[in-house]
N, C-alpha and C positions, 0 to 999 in steps of 0.2 A: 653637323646635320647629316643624316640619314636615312635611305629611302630603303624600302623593303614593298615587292611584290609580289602576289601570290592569286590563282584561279582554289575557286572552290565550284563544287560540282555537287548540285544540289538535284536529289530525284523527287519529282512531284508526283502526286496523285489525280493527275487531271487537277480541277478550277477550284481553289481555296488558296487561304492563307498557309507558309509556310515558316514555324519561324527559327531562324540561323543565328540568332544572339549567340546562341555556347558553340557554335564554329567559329565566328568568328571572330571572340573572345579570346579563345585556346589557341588561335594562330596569333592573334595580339601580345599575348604574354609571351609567345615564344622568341619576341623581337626583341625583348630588353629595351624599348623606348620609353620614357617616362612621359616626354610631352612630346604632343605632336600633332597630327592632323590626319583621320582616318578617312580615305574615300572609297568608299563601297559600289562599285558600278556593275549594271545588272546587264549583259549583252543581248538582252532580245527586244524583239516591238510588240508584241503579243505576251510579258511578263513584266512584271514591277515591283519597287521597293517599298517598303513602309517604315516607318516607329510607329508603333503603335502599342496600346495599351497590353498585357499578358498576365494579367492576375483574373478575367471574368470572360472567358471563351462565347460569350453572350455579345461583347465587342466585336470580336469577326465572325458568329454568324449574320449579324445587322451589316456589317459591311461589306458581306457578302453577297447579302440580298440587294441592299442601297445598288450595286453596281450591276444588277441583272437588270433592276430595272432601271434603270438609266440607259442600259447598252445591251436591251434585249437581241437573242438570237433573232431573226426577223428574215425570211428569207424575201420579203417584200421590200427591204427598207433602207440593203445596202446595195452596191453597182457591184463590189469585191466581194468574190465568192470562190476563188480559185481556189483558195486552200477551205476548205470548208465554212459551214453558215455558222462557228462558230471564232472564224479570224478576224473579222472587221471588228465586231464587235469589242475583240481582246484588243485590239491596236487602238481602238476607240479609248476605254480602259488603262490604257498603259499610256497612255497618253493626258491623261486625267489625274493619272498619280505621277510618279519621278520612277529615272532608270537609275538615278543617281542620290546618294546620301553624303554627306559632308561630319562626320563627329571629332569634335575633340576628344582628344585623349589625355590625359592629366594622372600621373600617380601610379603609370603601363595600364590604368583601363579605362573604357570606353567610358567619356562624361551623358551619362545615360540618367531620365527621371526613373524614380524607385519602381514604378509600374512598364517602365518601358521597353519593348524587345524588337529585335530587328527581323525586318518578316520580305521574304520574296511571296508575290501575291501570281498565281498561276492565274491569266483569266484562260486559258484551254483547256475543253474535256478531257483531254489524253493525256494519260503521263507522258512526262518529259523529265530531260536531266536537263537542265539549268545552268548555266555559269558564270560566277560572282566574282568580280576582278578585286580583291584588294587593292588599295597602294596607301600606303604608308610615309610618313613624312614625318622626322621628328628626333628628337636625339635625347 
């Protein structure tokens, strides 16, 4: 058995879906592990992980939307306003989805459905760089 660690450093566009399937595929293959155990951990409160569908970009504008309104900017609506009227709301957000992903690995690649991609979801207006913990488990 075998562990393997690695930061990926992901620059965002402000608030959308962002998706890292082929980084973090390309660090996967580089490990030589056949099987094993992928964990994907996303270090912020105000960002988050997904699987989610990647063949119809129709899927993350709807879940785009689904999440504004659920966790509109409101400047009547939160107490936390320190970092601007658009951080409660992302921690709301991020809190609603995982900072965390679990994938097996089988064959050195990710056991992913045929439509599926792995996506850091920014809910803040501002770019940001991001950073995505591998760890690897598996021989």
């Amino acid at each position: 058995m075998r562990q393997a660690l690695h930061s990926l450093h992901i620059p965002t566009h402000g608030k959308g879906l962002v998706e890292i399937t082929a980084q973090v595929s390309a660090w996967l293959r580089e490990q030589n592990v056949a099987t094993g155990l992928l964990t994907i951990f996303c270090r912020h409160t105000s960002a988050s992980l997904l699987i989610q569908e990647n063949a119809d970009p129709d899927v993350q504008t709807d879940l785009e939307n689904f999440f504004e309104e659920i966790a509109p900017e409101d400047n009547k609506r939160y107490v936390h306003k320190t970092e601007g009227l658009d951080d409660m709301p992302a921690h709301i957000r991020t809190a609603l989805t995982q900072t965390q992903l679990a994938i097996p690995v089988a064959s050195g690649r990710m056991v992913l459905g045929t439509w599926q991609g792995i996506y850091l979801f920014e809910h803040r207006r501002a770019p940001h760089r991001r950073e995505v913990v591998l760890h690897l488990l598996g021989e």
